[in-house]
LUMKELUM-848909 format. One record per residue: x, y, z of N, C-alpha, C in turn; residue number from 1. Coordinates in steps of 0.2 Angstrom, whole numbers. Layout:
<pt <X; Y; Z>; <X; Y; Z>; <X; Y; Z>; NUM>,
...
END
This chain:
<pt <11; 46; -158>; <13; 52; -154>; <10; 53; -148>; 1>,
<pt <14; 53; -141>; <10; 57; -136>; <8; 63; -133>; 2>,
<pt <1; 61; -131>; <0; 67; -131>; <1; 71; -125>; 3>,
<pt <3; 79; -124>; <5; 81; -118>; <-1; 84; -114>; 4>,
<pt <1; 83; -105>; <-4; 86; -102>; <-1; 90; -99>; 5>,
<pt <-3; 95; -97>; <-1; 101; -94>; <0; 99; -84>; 6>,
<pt <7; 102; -84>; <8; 100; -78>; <3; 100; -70>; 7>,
<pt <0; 106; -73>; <-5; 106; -68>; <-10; 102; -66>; 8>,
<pt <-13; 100; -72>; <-18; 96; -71>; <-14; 88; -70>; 9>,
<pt <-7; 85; -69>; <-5; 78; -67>; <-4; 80; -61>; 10>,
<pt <-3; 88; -59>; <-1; 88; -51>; <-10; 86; -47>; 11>,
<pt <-14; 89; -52>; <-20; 88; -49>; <-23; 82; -48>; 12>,
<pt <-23; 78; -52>; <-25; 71; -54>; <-20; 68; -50>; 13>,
<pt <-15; 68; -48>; <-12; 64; -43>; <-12; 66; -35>; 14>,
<pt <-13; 73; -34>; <-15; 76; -27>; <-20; 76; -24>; 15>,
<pt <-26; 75; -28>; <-32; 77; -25>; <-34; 71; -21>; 16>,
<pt <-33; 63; -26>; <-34; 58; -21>; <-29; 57; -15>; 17>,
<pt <-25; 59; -13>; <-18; 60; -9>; <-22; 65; -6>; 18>,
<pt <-23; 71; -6>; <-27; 75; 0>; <-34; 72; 3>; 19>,
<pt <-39; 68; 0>; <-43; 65; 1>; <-42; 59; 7>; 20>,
<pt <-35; 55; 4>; <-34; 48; 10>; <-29; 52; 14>; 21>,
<pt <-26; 57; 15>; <-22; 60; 20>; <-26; 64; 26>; 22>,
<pt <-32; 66; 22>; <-36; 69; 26>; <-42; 64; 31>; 23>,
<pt <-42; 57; 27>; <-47; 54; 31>; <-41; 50; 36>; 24>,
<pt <-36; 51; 38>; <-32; 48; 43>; <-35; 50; 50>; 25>,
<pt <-36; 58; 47>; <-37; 63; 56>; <-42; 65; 58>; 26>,
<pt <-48; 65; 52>; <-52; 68; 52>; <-57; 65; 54>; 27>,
<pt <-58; 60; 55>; <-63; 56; 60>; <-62; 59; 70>; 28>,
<pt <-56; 59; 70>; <-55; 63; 78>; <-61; 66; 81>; 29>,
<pt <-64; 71; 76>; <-67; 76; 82>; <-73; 74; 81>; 30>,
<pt <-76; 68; 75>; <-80; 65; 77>; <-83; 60; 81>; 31>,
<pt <-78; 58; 85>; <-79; 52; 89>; <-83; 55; 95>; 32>,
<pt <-85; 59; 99>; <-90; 61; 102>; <-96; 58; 101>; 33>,
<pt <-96; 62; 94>; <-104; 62; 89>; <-105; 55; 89>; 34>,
<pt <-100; 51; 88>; <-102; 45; 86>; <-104; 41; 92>; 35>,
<pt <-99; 41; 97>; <-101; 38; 102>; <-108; 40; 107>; 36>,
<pt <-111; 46; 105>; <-117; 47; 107>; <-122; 44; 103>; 37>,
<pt <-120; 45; 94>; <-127; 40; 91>; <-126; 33; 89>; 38>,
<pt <-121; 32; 90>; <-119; 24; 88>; <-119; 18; 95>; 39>,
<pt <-118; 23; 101>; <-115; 18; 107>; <-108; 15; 107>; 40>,
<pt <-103; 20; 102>; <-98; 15; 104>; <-96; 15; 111>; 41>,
<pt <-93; 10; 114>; <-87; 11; 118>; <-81; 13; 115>; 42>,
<pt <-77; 15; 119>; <-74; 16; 121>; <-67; 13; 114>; 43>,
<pt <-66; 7; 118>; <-62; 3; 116>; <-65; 1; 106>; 44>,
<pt <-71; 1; 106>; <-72; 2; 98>; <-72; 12; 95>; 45>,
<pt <-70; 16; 100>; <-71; 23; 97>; <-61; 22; 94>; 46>,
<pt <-57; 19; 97>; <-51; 17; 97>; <-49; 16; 92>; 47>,
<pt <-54; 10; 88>; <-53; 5; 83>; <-56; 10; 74>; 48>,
<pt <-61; 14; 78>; <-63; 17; 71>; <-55; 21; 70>; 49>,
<pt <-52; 25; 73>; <-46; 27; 72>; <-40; 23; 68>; 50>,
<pt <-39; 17; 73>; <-34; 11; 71>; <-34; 7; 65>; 51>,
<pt <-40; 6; 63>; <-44; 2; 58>; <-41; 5; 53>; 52>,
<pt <-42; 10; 51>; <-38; 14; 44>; <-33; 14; 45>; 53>,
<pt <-29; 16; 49>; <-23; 16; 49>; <-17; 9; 50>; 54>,
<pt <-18; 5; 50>; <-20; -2; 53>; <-18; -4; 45>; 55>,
<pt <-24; -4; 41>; <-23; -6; 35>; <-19; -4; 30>; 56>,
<pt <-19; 3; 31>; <-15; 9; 27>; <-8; 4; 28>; 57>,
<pt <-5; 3; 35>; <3; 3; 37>; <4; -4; 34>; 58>,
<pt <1; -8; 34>; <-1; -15; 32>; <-1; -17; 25>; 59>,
<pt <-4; -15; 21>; <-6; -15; 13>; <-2; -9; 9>; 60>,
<pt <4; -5; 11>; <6; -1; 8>; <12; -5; 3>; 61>,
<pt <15; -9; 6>; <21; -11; 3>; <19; -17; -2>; 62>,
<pt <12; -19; -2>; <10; -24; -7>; <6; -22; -13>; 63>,
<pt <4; -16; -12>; <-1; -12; -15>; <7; -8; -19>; 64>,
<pt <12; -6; -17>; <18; -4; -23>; <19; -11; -27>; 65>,
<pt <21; -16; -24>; <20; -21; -27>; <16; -24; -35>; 66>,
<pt <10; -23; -32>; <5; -25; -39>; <4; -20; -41>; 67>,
<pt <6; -13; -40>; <6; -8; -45>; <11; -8; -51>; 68>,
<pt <20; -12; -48>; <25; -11; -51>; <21; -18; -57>; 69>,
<pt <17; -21; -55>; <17; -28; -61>; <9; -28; -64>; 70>,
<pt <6; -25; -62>; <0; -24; -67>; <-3; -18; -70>; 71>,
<pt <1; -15; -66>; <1; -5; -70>; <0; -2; -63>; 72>,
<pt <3; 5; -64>; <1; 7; -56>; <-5; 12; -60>; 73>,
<pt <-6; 15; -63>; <-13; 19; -65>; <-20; 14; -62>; 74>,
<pt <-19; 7; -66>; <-25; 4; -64>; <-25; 3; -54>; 75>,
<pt <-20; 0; -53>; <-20; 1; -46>; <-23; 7; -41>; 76>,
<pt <-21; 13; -44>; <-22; 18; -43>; <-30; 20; -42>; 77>,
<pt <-31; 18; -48>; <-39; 20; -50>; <-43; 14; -45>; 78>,
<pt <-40; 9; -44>; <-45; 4; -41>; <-45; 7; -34>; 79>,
<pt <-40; 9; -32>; <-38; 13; -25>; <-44; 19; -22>; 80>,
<pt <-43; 21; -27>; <-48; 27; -29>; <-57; 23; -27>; 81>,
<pt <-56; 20; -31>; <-65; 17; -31>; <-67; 12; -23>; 82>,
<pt <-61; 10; -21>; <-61; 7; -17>; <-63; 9; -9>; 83>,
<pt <-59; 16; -10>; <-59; 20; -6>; <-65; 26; -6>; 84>,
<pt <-67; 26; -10>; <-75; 31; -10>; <-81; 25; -10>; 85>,
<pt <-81; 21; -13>; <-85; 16; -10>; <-87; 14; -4>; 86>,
<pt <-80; 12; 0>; <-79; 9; 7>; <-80; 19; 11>; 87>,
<pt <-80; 23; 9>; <-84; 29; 12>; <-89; 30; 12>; 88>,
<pt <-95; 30; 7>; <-100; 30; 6>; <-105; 23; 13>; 89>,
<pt <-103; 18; 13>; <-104; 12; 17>; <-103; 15; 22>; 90>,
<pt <-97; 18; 24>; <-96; 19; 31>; <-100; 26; 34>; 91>,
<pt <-101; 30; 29>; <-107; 34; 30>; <-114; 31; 31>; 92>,
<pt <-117; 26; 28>; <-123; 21; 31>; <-123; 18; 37>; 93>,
<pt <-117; 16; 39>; <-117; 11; 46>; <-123; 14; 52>; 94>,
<pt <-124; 7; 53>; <-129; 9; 58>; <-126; 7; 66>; 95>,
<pt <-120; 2; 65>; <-118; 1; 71>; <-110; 2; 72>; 96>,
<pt <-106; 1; 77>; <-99; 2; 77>; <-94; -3; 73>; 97>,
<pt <-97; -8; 74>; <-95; -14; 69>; <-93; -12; 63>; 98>,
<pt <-99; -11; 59>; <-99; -8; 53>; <-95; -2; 51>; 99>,
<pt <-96; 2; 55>; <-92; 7; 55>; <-81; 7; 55>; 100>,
<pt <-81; 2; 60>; <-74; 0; 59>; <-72; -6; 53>; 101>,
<pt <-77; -9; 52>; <-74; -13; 44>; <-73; -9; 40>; 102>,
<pt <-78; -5; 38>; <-77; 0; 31>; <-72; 5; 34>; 103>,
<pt <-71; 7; 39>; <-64; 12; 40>; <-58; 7; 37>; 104>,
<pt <-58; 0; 40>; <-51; -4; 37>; <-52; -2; 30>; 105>,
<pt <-58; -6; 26>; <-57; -5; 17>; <-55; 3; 16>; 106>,
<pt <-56; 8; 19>; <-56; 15; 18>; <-46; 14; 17>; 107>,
<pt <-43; 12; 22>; <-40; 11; 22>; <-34; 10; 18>; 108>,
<pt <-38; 2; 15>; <-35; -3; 12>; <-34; 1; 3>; 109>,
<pt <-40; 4; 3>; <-38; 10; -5>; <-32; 13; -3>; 110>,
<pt <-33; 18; 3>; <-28; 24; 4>; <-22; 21; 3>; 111>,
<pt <-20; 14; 6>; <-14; 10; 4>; <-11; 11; -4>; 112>,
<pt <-17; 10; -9>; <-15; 11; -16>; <-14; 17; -19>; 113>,
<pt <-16; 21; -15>; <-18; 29; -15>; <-11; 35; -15>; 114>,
<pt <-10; 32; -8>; <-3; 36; -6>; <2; 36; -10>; 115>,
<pt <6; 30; -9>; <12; 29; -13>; <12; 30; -22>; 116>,
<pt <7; 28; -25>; <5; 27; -31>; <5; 34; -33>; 117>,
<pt <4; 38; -31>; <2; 44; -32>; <10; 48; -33>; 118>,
<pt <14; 48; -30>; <17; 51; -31>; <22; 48; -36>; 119>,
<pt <23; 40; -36>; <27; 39; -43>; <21; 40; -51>; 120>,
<pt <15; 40; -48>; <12; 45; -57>; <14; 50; -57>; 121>,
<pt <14; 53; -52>; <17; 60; -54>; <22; 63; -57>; 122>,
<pt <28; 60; -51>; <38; 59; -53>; <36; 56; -63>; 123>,
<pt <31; 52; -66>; <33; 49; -71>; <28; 54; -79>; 124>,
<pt <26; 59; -75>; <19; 62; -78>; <23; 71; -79>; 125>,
<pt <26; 72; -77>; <33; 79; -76>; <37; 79; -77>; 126>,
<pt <39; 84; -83>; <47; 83; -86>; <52; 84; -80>; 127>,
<pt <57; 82; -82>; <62; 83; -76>; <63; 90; -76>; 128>,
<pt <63; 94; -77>; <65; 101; -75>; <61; 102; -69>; 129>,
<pt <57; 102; -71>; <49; 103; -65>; <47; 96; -60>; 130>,
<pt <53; 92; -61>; <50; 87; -56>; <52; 90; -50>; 131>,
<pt <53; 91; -47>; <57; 96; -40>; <50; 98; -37>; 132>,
<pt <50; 102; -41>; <41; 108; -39>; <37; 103; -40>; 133>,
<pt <36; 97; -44>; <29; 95; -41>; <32; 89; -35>; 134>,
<pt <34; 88; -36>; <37; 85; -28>; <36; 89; -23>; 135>,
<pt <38; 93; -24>; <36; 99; -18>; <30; 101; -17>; 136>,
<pt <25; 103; -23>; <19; 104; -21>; <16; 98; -21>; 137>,
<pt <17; 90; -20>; <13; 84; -19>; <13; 84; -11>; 138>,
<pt <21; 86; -7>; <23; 85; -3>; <18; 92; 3>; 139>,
<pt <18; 96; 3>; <14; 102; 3>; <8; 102; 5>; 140>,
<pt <5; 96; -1>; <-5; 95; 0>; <-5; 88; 4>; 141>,
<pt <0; 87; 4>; <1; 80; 9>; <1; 83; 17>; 142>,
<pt <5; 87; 18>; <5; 88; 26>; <-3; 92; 26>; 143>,
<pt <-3; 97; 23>; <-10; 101; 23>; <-14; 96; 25>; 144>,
<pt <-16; 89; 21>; <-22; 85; 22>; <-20; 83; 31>; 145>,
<pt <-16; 83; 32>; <-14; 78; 38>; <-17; 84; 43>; 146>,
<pt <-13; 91; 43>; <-14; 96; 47>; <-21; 99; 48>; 147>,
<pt <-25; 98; 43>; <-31; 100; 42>; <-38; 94; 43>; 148>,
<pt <-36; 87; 44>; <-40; 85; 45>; <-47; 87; 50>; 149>,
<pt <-42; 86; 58>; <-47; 90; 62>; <-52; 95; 64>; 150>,
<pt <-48; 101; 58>; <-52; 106; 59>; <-57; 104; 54>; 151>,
<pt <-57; 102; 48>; <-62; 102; 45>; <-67; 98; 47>; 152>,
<pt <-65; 88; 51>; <-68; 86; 54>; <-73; 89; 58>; 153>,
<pt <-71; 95; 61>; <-74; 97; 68>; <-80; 104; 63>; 154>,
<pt <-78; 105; 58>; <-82; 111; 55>; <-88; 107; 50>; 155>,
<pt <-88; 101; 49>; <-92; 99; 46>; <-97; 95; 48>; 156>,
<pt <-94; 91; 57>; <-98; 88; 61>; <-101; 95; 65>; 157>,
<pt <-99; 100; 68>; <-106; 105; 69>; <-110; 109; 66>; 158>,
<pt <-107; 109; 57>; <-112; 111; 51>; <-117; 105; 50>; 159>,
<pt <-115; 99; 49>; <-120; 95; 47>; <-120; 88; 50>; 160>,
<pt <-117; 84; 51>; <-118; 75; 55>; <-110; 73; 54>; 161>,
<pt <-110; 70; 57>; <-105; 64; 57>; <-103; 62; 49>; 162>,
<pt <-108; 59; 48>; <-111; 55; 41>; <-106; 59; 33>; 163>,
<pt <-108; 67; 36>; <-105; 71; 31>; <-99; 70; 31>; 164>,
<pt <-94; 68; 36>; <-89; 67; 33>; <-86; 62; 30>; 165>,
<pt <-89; 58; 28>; <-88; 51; 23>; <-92; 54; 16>; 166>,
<pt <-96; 55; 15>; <-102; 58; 12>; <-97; 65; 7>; 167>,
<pt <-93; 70; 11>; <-88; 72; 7>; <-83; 69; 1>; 168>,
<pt <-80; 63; 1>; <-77; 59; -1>; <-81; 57; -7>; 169>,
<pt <-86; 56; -8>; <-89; 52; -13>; <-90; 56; -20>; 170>,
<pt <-92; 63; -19>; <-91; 64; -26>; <-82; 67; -28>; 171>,
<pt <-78; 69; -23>; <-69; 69; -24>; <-68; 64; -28>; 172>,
<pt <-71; 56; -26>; <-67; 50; -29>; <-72; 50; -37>; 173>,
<pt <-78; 52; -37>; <-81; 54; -43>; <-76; 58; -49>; 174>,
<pt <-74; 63; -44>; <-69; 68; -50>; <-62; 65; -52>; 175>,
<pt <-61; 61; -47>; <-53; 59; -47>; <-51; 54; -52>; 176>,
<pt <-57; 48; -51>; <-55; 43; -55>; <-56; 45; -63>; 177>,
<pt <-60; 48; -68>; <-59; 52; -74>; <-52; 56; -75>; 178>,
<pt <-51; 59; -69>; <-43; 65; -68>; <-39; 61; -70>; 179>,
<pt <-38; 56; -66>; <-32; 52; -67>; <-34; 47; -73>; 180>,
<pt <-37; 45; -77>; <-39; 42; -84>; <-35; 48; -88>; 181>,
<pt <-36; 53; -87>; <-37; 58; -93>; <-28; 59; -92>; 182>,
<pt <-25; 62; -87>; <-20; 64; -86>; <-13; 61; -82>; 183>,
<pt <-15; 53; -81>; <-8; 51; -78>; <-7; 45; -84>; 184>,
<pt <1; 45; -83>; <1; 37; -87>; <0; 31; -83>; 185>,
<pt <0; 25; -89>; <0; 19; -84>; <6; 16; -86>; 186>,
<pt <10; 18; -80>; <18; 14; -80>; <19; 7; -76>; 187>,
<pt <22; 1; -76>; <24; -3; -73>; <31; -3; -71>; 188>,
<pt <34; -8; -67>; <42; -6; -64>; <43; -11; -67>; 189>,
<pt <49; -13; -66>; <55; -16; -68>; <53; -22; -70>; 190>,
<pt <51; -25; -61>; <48; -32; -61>; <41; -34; -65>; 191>,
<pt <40; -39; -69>; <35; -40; -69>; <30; -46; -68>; 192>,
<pt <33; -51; -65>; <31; -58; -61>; <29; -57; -55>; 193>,
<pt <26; -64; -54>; <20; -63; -49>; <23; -62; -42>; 194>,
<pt <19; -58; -38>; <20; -57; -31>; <23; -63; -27>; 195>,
<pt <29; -62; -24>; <33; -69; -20>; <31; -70; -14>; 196>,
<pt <31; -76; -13>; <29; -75; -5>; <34; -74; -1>; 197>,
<pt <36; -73; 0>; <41; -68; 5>; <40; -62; 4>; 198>,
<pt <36; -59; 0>; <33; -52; 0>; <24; -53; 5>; 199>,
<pt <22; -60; 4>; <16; -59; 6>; <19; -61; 14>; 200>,
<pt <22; -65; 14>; <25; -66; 23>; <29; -59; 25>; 201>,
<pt <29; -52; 22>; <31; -48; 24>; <28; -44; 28>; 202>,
<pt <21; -40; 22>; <15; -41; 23>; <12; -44; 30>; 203>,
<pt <11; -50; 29>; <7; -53; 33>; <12; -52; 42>; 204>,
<pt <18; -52; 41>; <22; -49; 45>; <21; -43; 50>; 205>,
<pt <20; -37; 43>; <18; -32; 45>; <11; -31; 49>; 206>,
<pt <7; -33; 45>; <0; -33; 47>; <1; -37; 56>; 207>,
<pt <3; -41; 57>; <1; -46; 65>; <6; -40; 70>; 208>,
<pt <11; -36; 68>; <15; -31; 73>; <10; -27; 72>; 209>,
<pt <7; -23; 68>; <4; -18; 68>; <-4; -21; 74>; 210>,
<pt <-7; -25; 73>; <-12; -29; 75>; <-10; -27; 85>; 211>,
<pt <-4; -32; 85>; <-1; -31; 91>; <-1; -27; 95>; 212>,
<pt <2; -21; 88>; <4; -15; 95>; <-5; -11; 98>; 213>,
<pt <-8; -12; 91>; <-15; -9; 93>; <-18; -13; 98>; 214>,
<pt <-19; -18; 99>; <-22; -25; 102>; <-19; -21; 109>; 215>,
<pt <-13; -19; 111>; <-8; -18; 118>; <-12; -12; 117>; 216>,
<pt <-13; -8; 114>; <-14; -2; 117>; <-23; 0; 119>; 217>,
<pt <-27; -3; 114>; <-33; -4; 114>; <-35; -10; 121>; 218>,
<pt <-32; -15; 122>; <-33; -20; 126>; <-26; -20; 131>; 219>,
<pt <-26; -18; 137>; <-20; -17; 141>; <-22; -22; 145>; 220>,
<pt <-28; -25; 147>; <-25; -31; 153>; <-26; -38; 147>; 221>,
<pt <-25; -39; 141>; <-27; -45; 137>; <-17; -46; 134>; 222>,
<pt <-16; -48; 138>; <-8; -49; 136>; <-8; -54; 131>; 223>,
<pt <-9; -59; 132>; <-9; -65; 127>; <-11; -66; 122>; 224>,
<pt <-15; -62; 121>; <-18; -62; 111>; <-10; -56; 107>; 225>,
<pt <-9; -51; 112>; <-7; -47; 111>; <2; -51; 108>; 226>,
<pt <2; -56; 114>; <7; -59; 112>; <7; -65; 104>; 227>,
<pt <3; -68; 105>; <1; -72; 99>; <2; -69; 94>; 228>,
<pt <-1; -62; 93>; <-2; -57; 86>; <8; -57; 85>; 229>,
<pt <12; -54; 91>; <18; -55; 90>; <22; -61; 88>; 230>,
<pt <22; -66; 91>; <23; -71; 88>; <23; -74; 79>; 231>,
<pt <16; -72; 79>; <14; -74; 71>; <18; -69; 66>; 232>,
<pt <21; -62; 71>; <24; -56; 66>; <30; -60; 64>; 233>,
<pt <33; -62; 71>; <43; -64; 70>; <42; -71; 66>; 234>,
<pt <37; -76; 67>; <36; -80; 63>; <37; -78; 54>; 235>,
<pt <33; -75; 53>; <32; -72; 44>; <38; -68; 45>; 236>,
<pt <40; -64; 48>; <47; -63; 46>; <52; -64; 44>; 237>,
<pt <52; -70; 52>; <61; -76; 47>; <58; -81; 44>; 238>,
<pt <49; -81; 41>; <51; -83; 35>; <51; -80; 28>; 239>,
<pt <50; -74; 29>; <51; -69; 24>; <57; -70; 23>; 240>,
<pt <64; -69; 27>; <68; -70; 28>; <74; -74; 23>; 241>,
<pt <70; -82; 26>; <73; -86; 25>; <72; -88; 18>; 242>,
<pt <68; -85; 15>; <66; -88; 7>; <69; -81; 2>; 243>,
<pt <72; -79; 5>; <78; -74; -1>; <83; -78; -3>; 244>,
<pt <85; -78; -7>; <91; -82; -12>; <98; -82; -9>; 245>,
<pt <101; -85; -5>; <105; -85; -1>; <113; -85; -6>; 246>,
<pt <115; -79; -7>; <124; -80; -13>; <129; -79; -8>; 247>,
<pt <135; -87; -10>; <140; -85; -7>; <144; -80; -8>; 248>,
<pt <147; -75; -1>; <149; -70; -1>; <157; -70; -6>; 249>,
<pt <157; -65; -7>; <162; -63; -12>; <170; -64; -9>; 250>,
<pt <172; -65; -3>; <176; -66; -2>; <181; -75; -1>; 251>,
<pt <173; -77; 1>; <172; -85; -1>; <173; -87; -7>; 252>,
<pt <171; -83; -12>; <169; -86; -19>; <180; -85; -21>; 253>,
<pt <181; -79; -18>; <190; -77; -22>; <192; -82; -17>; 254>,
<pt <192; -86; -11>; <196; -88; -8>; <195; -96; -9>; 255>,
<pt <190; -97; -13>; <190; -103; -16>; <193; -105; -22>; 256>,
<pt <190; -99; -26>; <196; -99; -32>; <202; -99; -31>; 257>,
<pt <204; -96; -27>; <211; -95; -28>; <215; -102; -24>; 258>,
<pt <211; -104; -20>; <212; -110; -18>; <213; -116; -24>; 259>,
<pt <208; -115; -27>; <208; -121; -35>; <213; -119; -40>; 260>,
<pt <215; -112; -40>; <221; -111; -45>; <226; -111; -41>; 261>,
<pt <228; -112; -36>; <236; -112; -33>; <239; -120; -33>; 262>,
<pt <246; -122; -38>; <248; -126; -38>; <248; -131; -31>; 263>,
<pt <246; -136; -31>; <247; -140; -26>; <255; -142; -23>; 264>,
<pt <256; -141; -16>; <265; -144; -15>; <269; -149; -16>; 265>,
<pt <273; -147; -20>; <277; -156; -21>; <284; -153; -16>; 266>,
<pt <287; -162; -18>; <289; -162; -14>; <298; -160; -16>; 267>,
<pt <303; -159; -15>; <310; -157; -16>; <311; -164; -17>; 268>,
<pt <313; -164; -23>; <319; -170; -23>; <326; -173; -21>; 269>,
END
């Protein structure tokens, strides 16, 4: 027999890490001063702390749905989760800009498993009468983390450092990973075979246009890397493309049959 949880507590358990990676999208912003005073970023690496997360976020979202549909999305979920408070906590340490934009990418690369994941535990955690309302209140703490980033950025970096706002995150992901043990299930999709490459060339796809446009905007007289990055995109592309299972269309299939079933002509005698 299963056991029930009360709606509120899967709305919590699946929103709280969703307000967490929604909020670290914008919430670095009003740090970037602070940072570039004690760290020395330039310029073109104050850019990258921004891009880096979201970079990887846009990049690893549609593979991170993937491995959730085939090896449980709970567990993905929860890896998501640790991934991402871990790669905060480092990025709270960094001593150099460097540093600091690698752990923003893995910051990332959680939130990837974070965001999407979160709301089909949810959809699969609330009886249908009530899926609506928590759809709406997942939808709600989603905009809020996005709109509220900066302010709280800005209210935490003149109460205490920089640092603090990575340093916030760690004990969240503390509470979240137990929440979501206790209170989501762990569903799989449909599919349950191993990830195709034509998902990984979609992916990797993704990832070299995303690369690109940041590279163009980040590096404006470096045309040719910029280009390369595009290239490798439309390459993984049509070969994502080309490795779907090609069926002949339906009008070719009835106009071949019916070609096989129509008596052949003879001749009048």
């Amino acid at each position: 027999m299963s056991r029930r949880i009360p709606v509120w507590l899967a709305i919590a358990a699946a929103s709280l890490p969703m307000f967490m990676a929604t909020l670290d999208n914008l919430v670095v912003t009003s740090a970037l001063p602070v940072v570039h005073a004690d760290l020395g970023a330039s310029v073109e690496e104050l850019q990258w702390i921004t891009n880096a997360y979201t970079l990887a976020f846009a990049a690893l979202m549609l593979l991170a749905v993937g491995l959730g549909d085939r090896i449980g999305r709970r567990h993905l979920f929860i890896a998501g989760i640790g991934v991402f408070t871990v790669s905060s906590a480092f990025a709270a340490m960094s001593t150099d800009p460097t540093a600091l934009i690698v752990w923003r990418a893995v910051e990332g690369a959680g939130a990837a498993a974070i965001m999407p994941l979160s709301l089909t535990l949810l959809v699969g955690s609330v009886p249908d009468r009530l899926r609506t309302v928590g759809i709406g209140v997942w939808g709600g703490i989603s905009g809020l983390g996005v709109a509220l980033g900066p302010l709280i950025g800005g209210a935490v970096v003149e109460s205490w450092s920089w640092e603090a706002i990575f340093w916030l995150n760690v004990p969240v992901g503390v509470i979240a990973i137990p929440l979501a043990l206790f209170a989501l299930p762990n569903t799989r999709g449909a599919g349950s075979g191993p990830t195709s490459s034509a998902s990984c060339s979609r992916v990797s796809g993704c990832s070299a246009s995303c690369s690109a446009s940041s590279a163009a905007t980040t590096r404006a007289g470096r045309a040719p890397r910029c280009w390369s990055a595009s290239s490798v995109a439309v390459h993984c592309s049509s070969r994502s493309s080309s490795a779907r299972p090609r069926r002949p269309h339906r009008s070719c299939r009835s106009g071949s049959s019916a070609t096989a079933a129509s008596p052949s002509p003879t001749s009048s005698p």
